[in-house]
N, CA, C and O atoms as CSV, one atom per row, in Angstrom:
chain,resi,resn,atom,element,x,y,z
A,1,UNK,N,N,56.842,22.073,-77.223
A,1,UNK,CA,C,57.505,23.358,-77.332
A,1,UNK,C,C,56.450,24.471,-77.302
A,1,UNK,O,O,55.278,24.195,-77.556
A,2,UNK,N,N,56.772,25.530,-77.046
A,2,UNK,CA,C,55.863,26.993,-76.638
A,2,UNK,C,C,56.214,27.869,-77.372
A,2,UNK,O,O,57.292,28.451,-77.499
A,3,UNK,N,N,54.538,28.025,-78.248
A,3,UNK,CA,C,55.325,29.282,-79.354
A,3,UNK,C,C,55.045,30.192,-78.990
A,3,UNK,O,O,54.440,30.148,-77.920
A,4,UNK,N,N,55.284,31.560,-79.602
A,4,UNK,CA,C,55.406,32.792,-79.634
A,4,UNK,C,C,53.941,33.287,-78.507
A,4,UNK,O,O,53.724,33.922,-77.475
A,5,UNK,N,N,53.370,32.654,-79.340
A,5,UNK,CA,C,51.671,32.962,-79.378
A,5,UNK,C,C,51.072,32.970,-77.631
A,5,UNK,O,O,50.488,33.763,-76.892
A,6,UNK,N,N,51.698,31.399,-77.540
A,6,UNK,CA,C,51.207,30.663,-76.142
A,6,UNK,C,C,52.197,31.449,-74.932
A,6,UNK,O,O,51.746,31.794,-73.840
A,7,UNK,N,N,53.392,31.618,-75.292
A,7,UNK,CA,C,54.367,32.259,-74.484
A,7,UNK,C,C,54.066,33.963,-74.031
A,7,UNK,O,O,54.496,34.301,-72.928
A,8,UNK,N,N,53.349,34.993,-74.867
A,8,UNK,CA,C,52.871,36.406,-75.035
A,8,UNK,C,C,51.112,36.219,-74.136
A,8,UNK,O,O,50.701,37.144,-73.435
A,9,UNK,N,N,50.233,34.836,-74.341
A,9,UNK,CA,C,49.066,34.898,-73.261
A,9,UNK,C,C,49.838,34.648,-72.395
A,9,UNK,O,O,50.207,35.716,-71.905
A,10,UNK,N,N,50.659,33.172,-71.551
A,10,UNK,CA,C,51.298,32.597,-70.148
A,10,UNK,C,C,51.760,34.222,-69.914
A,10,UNK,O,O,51.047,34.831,-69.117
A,11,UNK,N,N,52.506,34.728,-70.324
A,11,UNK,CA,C,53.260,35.713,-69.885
A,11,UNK,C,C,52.038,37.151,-69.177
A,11,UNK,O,O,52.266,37.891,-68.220
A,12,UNK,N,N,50.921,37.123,-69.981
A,12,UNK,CA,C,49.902,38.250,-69.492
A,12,UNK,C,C,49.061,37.837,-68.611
A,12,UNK,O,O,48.208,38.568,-68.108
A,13,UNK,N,N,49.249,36.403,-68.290
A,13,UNK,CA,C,48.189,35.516,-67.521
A,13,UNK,C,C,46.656,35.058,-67.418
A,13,UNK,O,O,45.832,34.771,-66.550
A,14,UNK,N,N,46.775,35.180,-69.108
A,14,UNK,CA,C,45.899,34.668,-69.721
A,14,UNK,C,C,45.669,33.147,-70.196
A,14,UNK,O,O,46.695,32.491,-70.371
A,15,UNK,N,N,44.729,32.669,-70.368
A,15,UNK,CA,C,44.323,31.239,-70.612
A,15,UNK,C,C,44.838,31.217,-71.804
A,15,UNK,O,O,45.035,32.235,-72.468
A,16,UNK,N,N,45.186,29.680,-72.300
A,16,UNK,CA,C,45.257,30.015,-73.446
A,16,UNK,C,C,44.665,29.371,-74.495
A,16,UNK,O,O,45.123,28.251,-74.719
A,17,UNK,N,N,43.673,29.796,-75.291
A,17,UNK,CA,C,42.235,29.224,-75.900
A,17,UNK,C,C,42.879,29.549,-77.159
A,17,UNK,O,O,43.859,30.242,-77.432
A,18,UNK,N,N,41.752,28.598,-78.122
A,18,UNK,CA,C,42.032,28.720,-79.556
A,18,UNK,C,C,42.104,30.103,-80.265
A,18,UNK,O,O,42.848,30.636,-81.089
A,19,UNK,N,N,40.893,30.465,-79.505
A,19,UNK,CA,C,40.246,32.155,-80.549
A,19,UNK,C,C,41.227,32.887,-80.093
A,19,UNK,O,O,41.584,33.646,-80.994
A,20,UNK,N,N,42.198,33.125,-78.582
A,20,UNK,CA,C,42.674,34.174,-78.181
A,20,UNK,C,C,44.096,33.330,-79.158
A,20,UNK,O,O,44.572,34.244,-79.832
A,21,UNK,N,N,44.669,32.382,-79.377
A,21,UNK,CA,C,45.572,31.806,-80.291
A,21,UNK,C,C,45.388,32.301,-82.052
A,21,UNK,O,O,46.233,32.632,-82.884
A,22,UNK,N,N,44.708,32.239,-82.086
A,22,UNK,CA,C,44.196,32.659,-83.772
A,22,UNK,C,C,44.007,34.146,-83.606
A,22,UNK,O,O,44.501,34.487,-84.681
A,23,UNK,N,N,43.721,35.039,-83.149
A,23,UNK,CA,C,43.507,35.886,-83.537
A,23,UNK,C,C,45.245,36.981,-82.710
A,23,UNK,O,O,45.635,38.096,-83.056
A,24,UNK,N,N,45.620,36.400,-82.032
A,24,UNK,CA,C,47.086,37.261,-81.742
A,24,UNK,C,C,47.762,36.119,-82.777
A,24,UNK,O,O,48.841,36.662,-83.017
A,25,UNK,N,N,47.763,35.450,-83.176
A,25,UNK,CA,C,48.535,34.950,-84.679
A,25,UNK,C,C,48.491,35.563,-85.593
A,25,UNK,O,O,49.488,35.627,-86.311
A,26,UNK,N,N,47.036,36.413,-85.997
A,26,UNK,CA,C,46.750,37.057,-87.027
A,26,UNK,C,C,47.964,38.279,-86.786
A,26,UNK,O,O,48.688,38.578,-87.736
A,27,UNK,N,N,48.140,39.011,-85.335
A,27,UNK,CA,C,48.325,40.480,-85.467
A,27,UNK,C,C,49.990,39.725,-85.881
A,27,UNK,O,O,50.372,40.133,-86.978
A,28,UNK,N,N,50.848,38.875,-85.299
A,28,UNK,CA,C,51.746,38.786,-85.742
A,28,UNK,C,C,52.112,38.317,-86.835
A,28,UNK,O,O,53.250,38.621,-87.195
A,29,UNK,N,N,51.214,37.349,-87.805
A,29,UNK,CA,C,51.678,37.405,-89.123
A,29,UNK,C,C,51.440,38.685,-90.390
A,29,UNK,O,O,51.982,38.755,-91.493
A,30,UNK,N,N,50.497,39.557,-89.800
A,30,UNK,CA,C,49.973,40.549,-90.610
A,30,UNK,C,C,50.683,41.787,-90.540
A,30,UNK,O,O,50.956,42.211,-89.417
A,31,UNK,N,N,51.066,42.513,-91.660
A,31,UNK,CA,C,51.514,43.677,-91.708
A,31,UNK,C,C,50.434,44.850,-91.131
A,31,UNK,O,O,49.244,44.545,-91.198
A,32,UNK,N,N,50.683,45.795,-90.728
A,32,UNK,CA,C,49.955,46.357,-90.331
A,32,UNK,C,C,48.250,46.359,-89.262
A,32,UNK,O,O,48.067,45.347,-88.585
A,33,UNK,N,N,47.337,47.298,-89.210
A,33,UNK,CA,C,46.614,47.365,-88.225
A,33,UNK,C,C,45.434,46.361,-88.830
A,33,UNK,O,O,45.368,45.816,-89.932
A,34,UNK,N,N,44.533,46.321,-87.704
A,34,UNK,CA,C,43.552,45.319,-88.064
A,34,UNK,C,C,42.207,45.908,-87.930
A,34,UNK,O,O,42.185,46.417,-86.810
A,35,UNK,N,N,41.432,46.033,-88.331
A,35,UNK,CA,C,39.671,46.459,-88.061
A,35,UNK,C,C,39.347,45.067,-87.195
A,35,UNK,O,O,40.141,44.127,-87.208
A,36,UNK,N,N,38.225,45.037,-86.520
A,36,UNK,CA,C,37.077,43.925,-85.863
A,36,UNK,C,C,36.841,43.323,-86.938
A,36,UNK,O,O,36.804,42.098,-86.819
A,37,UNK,N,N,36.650,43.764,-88.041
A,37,UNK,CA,C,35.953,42.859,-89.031
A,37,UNK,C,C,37.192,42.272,-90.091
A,37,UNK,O,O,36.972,41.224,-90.697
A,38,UNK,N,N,38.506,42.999,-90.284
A,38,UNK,CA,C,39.291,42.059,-90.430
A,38,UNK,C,C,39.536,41.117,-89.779
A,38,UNK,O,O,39.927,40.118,-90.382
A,39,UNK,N,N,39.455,41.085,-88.872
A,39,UNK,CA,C,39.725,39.613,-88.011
A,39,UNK,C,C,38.569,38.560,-88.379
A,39,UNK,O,O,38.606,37.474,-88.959
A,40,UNK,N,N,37.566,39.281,-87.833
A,40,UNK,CA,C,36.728,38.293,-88.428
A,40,UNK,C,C,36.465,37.287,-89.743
A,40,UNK,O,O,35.974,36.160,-89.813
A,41,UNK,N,N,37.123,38.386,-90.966
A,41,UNK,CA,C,36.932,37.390,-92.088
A,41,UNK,C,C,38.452,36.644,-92.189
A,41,UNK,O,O,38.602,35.511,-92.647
A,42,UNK,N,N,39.604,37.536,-91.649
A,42,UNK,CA,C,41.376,36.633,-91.775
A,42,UNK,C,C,41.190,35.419,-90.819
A,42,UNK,O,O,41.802,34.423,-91.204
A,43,UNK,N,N,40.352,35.236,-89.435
A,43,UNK,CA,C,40.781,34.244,-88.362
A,43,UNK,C,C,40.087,32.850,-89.185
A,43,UNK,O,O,40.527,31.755,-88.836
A,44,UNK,N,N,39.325,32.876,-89.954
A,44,UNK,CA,C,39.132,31.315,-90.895
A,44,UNK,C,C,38.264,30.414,-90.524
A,44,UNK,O,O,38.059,29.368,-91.140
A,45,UNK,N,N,37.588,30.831,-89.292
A,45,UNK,CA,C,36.588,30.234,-88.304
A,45,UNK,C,C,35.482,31.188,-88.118
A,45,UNK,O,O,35.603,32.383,-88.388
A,46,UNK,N,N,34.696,30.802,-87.782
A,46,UNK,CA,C,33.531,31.324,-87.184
A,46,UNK,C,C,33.592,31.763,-85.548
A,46,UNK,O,O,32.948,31.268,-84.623
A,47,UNK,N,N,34.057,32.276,-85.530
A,47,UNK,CA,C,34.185,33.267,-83.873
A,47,UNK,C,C,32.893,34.484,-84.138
A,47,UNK,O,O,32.331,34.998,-85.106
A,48,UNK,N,N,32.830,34.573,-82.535
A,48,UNK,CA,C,31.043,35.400,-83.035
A,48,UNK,C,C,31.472,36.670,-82.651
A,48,UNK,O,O,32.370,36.641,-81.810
A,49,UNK,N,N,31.127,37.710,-82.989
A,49,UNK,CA,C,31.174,39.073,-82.695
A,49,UNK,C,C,31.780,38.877,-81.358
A,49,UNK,O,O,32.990,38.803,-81.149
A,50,UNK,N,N,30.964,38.809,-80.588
A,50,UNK,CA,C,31.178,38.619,-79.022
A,50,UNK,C,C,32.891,38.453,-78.542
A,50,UNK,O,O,33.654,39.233,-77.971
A,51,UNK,N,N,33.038,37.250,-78.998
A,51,UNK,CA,C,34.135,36.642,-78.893
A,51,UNK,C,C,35.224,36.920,-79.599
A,51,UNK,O,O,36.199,36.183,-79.452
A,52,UNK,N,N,35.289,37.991,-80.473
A,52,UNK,CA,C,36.611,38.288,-81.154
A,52,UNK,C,C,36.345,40.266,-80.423
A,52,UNK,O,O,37.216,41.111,-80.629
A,53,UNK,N,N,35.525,40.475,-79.929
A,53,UNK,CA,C,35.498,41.802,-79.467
A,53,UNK,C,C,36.255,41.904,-77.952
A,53,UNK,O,O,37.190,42.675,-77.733
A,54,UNK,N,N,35.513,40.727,-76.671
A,54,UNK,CA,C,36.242,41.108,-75.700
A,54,UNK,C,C,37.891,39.965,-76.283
A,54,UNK,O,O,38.927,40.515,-75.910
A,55,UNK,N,N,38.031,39.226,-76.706
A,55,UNK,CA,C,39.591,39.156,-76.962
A,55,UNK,C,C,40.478,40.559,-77.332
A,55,UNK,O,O,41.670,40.724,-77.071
A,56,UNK,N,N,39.690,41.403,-77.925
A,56,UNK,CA,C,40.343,42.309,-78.541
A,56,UNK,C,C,40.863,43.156,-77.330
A,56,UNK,O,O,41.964,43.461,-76.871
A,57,UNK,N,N,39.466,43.405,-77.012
A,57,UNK,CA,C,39.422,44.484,-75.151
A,57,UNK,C,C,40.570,43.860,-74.027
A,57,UNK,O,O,41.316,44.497,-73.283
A,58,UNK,N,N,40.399,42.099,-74.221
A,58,UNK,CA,C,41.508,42.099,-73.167
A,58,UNK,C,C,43.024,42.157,-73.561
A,58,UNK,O,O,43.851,42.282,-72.658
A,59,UNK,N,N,43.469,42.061,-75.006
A,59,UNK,CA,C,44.556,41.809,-75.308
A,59,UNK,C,C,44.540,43.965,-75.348
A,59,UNK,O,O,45.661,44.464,-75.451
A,60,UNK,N,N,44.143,44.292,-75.321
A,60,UNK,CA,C,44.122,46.221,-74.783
A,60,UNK,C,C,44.768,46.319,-73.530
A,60,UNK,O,O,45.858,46.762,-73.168
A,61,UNK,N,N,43.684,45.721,-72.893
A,61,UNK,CA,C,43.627,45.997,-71.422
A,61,UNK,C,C,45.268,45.298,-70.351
A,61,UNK,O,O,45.679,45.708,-69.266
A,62,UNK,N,N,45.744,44.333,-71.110
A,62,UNK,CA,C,47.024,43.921,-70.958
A,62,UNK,C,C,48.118,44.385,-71.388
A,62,UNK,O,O,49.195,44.004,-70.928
A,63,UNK,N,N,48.013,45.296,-72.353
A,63,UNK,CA,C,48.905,45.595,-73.276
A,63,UNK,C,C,49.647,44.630,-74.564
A,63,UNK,O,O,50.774,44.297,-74.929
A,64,UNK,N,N,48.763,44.512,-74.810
A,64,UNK,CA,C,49.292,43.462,-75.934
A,64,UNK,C,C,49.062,43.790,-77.377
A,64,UNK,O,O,49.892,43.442,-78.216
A,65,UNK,N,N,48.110,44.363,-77.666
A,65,UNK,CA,C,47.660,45.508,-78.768
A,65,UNK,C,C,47.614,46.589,-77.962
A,65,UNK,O,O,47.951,46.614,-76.778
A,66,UNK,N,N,46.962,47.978,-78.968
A,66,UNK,CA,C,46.880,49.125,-78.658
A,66,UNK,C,C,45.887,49.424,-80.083
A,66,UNK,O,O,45.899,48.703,-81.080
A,67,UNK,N,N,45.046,50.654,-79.906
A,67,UNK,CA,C,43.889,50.823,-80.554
A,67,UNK,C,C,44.520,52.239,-81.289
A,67,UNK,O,O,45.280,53.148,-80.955
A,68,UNK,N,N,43.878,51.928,-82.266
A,68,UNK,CA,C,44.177,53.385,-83.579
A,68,UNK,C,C,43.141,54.165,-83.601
A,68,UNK,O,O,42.183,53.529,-84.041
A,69,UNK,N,N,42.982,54.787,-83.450
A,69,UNK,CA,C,41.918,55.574,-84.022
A,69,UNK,C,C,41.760,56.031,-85.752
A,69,UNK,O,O,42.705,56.095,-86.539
A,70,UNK,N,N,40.323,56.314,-86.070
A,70,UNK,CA,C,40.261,56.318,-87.495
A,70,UNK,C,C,39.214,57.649,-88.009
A,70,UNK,O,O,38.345,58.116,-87.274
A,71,UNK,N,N,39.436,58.040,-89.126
A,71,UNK,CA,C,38.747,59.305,-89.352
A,71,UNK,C,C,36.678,58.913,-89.066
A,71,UNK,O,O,35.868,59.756,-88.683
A,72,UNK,N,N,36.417,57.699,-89.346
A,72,UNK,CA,C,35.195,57.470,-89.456
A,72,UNK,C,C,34.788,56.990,-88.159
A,72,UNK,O,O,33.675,56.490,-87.995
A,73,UNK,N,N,35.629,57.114,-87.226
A,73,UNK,CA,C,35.097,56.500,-85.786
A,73,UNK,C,C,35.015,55.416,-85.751
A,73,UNK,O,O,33.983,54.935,-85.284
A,74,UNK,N,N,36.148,54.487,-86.264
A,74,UNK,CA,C,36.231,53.007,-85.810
A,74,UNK,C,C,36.785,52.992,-85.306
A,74,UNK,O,O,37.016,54.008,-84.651
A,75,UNK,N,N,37.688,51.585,-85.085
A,75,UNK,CA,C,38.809,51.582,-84.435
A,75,UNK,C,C,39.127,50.364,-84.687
A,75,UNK,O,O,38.545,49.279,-84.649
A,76,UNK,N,N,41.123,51.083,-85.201
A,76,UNK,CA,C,41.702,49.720,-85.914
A,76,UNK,C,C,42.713,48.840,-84.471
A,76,UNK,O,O,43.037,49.509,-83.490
A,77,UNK,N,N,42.939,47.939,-84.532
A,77,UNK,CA,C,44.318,47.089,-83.846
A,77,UNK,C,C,45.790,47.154,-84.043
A,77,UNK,O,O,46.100,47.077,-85.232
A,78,UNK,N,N,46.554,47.245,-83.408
A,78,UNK,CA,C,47.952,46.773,-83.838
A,78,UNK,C,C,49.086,46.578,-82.802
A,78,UNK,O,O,49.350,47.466,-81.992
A,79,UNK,N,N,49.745,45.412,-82.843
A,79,UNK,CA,C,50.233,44.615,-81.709
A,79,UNK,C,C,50.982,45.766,-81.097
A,79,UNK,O,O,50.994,46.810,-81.751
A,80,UNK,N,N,51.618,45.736,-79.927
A,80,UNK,CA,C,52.315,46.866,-79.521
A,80,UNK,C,C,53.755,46.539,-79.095
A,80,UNK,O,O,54.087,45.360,-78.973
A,81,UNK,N,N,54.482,47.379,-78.901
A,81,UNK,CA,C,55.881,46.892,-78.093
A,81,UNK,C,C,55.888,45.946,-77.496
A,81,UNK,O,O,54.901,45.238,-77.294
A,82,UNK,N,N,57.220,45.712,-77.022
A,82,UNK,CA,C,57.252,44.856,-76.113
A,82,UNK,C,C,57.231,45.216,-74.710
A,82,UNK,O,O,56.998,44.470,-73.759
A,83,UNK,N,N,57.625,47.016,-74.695
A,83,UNK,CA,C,57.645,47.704,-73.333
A,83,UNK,C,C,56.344,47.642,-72.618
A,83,UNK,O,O,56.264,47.325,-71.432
A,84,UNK,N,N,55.162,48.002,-73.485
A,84,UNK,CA,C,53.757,47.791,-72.976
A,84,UNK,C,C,53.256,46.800,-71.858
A,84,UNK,O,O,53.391,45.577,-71.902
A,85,UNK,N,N,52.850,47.285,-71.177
A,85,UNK,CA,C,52.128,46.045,-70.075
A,85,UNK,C,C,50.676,46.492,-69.541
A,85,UNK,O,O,50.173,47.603,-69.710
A,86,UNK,N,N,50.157,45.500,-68.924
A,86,UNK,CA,C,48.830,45.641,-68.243
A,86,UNK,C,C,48.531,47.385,-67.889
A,86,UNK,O,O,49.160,47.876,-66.951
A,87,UNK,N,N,47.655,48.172,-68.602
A,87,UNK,CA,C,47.858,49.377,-67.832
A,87,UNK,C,C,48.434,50.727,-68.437
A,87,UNK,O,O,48.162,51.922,-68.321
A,88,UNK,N,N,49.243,50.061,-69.049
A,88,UNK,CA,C,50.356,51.488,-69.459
A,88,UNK,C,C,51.032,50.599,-70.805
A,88,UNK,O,O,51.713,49.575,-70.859
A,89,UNK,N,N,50.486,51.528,-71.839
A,89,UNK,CA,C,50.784,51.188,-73.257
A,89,UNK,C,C,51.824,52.713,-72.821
A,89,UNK,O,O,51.660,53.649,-72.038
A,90,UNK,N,N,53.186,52.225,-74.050
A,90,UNK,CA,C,54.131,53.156,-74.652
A,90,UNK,C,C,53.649,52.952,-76.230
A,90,UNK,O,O,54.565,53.028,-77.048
A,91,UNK,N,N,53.106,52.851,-76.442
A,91,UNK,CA,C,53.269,53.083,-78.306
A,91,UNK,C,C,52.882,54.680,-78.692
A,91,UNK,O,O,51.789,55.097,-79.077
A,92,UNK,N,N,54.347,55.574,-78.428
A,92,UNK,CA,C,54.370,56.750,-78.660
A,92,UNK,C,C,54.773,57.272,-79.951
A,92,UNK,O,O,55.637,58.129,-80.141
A,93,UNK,N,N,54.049,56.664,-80.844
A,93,UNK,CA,C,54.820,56.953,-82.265
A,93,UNK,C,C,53.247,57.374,-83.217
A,93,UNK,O,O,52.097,57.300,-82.784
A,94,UNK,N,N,53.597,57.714,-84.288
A,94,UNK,CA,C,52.813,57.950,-85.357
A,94,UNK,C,C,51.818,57.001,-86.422
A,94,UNK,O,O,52.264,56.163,-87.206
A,95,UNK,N,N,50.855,57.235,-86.304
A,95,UNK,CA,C,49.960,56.179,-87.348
A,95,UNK,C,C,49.781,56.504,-88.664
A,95,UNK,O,O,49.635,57.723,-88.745
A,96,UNK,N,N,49.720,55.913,-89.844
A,96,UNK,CA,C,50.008,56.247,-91.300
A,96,UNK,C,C,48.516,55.674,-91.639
A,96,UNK,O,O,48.242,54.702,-90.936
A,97,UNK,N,N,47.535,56.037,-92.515
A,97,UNK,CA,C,46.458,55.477,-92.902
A,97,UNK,C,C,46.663,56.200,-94.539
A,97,UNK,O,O,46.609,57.347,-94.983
A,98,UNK,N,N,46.921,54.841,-95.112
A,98,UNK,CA,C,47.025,55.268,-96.815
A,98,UNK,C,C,45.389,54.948,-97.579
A,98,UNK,O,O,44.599,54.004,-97.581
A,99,UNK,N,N,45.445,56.290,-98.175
A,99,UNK,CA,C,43.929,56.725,-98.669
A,99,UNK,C,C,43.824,56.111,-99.612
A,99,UNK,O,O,42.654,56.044,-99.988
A,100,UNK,N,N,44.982,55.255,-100.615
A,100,UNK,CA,C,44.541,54.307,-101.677
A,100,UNK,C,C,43.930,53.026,-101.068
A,100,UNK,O,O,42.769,52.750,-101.367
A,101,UNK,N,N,44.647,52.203,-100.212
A,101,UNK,CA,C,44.327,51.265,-100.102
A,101,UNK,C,C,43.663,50.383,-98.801
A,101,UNK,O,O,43.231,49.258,-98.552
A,102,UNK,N,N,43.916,51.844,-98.084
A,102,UNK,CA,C,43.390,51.838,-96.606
A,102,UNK,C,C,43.866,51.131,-95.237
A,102,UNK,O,O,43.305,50.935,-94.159
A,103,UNK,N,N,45.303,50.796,-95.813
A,103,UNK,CA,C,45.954,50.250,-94.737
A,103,UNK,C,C,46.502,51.012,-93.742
A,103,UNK,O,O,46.838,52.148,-94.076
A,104,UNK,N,N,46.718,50.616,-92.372
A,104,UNK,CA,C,47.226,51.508,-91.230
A,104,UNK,C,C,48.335,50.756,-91.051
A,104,UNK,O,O,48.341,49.527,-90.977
A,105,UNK,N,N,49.486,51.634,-90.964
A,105,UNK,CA,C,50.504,51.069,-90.302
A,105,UNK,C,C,51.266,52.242,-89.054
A,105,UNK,O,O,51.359,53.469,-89.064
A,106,UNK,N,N,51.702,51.230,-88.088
A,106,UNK,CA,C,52.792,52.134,-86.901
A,106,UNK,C,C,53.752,52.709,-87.487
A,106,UNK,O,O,54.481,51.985,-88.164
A,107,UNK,N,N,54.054,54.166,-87.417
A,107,UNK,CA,C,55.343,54.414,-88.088
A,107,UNK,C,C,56.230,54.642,-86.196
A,107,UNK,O,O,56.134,55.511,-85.329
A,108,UNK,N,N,57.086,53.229,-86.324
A,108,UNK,CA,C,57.721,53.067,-85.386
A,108,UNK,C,C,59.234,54.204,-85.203
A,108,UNK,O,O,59.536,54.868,-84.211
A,109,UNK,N,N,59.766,54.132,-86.172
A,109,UNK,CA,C,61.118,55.251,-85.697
A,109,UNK,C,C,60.032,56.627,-85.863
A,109,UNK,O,O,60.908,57.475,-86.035
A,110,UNK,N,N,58.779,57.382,-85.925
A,110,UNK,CA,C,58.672,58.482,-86.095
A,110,UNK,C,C,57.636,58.624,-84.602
A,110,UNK,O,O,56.512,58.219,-84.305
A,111,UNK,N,N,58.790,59.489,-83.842
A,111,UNK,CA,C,57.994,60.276,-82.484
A,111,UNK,C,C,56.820,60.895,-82.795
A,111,UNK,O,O,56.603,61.558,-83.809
A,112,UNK,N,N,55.947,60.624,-81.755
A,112,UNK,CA,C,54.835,62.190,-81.516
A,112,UNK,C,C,55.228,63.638,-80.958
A,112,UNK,O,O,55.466,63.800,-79.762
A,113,UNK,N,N,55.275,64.559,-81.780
A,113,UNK,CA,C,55.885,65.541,-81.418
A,113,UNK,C,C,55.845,66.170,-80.178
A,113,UNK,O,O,54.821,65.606,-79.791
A,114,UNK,N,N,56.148,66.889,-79.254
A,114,UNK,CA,C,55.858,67.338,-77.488
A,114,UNK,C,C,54.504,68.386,-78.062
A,114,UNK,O,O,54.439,69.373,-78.795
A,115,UNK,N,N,54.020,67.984,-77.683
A,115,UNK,CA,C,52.311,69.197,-77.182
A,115,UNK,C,C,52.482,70.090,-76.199
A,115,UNK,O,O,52.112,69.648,-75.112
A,116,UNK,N,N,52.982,71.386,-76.168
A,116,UNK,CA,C,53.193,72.617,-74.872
A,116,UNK,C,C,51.203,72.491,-74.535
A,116,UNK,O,O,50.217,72.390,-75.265
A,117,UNK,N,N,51.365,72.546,-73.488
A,117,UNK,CA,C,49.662,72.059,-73.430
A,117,UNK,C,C,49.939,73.604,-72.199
A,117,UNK,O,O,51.007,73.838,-71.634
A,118,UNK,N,N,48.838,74.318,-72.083
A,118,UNK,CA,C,48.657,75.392,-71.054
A,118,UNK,C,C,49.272,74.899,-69.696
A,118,UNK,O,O,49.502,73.779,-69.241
A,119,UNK,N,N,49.423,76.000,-69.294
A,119,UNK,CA,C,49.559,75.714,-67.553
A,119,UNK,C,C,48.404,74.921,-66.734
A,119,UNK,O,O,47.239,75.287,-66.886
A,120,UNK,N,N,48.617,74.168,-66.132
A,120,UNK,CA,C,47.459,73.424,-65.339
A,120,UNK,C,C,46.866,72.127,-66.088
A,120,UNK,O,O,46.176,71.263,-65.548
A,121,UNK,N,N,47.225,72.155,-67.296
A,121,UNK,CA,C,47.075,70.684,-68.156
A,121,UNK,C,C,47.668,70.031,-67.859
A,121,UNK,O,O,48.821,70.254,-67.488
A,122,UNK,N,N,47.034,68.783,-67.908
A,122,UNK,CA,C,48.150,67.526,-67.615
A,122,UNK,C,C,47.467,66.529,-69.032
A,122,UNK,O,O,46.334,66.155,-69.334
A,123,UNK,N,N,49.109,66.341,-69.761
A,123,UNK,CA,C,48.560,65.223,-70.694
A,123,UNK,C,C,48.392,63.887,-70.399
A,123,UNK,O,O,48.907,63.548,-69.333
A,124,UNK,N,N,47.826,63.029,-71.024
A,124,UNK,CA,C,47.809,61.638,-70.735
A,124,UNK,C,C,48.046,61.295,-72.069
A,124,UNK,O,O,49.191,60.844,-72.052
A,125,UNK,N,N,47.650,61.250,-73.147
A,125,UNK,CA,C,47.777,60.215,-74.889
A,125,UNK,C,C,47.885,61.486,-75.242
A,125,UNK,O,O,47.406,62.502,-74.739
A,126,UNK,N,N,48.867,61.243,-76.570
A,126,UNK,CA,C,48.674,61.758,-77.561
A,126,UNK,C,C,48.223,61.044,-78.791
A,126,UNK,O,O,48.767,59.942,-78.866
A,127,UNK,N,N,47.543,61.258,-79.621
A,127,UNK,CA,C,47.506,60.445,-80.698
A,127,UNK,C,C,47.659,60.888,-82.124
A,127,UNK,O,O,46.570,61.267,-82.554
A,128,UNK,N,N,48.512,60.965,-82.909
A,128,UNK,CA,C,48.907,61.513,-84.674
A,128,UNK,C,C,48.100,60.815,-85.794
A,128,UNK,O,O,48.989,60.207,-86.392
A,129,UNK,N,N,47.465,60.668,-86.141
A,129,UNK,CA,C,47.722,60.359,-87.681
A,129,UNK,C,C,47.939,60.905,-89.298
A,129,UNK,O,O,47.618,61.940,-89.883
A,130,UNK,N,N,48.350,60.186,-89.528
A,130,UNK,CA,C,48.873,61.002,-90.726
A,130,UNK,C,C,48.328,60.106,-91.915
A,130,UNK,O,O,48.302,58.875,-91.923
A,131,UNK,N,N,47.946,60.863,-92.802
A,131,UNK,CA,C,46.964,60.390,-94.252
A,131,UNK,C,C,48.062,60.480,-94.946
A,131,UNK,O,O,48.961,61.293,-94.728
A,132,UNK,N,N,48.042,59.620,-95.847
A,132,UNK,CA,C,48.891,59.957,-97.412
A,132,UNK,C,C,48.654,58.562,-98.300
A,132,UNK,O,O,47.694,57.792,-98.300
A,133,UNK,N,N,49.554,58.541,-98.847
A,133,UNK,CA,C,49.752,57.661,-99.884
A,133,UNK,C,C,50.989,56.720,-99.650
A,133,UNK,O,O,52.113,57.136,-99.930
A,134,UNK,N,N,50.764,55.200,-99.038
A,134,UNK,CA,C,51.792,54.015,-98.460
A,134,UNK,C,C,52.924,54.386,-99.881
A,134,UNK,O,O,52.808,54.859,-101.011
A,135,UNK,N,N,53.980,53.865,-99.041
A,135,UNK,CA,C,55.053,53.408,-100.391
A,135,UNK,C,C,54.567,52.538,-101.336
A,135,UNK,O,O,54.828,52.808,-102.508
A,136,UNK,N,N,53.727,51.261,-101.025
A,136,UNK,CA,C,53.222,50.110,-102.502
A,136,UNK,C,C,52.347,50.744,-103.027
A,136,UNK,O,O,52.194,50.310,-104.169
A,137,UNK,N,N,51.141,52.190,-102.640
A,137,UNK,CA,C,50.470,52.643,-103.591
A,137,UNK,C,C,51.340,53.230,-104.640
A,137,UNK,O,O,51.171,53.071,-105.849
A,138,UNK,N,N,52.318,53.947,-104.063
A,138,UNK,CA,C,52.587,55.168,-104.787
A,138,UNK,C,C,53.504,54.536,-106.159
A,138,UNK,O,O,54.447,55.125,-106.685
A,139,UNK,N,N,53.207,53.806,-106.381
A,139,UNK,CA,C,54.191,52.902,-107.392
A,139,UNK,C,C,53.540,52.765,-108.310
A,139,UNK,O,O,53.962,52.130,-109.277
């Protein structure tokens, strides 16, 4: 039988290897976004820098994640729609980064607002985030 995992690489036409198996397992059992170095210490193996970085780049580059941006210039993970494909990510929604505990999550029902951008602009991304305090801190 073909799980989730193996069915989301066949489908992007990707191989399908342990590390690229373990680490899109991670984004779907995990709430929220992922750092490089979360993966590294959640995937339970020894995968080398190398190898959990371009997995990351190609599961991007397919649309299979999509990249967050972060106030300190990292950059977090988090799986994306299902509309997304090779090329052309839709994840047009809002990112939440809670200052207690530092988790990122997609805020999926909340749009990015329209940007009136000047005459002669043409947009391509927008990107939101929004700081506060998650619902489990604030408790």
């Amino acid at each position: 039988m073909v799980t989730q995992v193996d069915d989301i690489l066949r489908r992007n036409s990707l191989s399908v290897t342990e590390s690229r198996k373990k680490i899109l397992n991670l984004f779907l059992t995990m709430h929220g976004a992922l750092a490089h170095g979360d993966i590294e210490r959640k995937a339970g193996e020894k995968f080398d820098r190398v190898t959990v970085y371009r997995t990351l780049q190609t599961f991007v580059d397919k649309g299979i994640i999509h990249t967050i941006p972060t106030t300190d210039n990292s950059v977090r993970y988090a799986l994306c729609k299902d509309n997304c494909r090779e090329g052309h990510h839709h994840d047009n929604h809002i990112h939440f980064i809670c200052i207690k505990c530092g988790s990122t999550l997609c805020l999926e029902d909340v749009s990015v607002p329209e940007v009136r951008l000047p005459k002669g602009f043409i947009s391509s991304e927008t990107e939101v985030v929004v700081k506060g305090i998650c619902n489990d801190c604030k408790q």
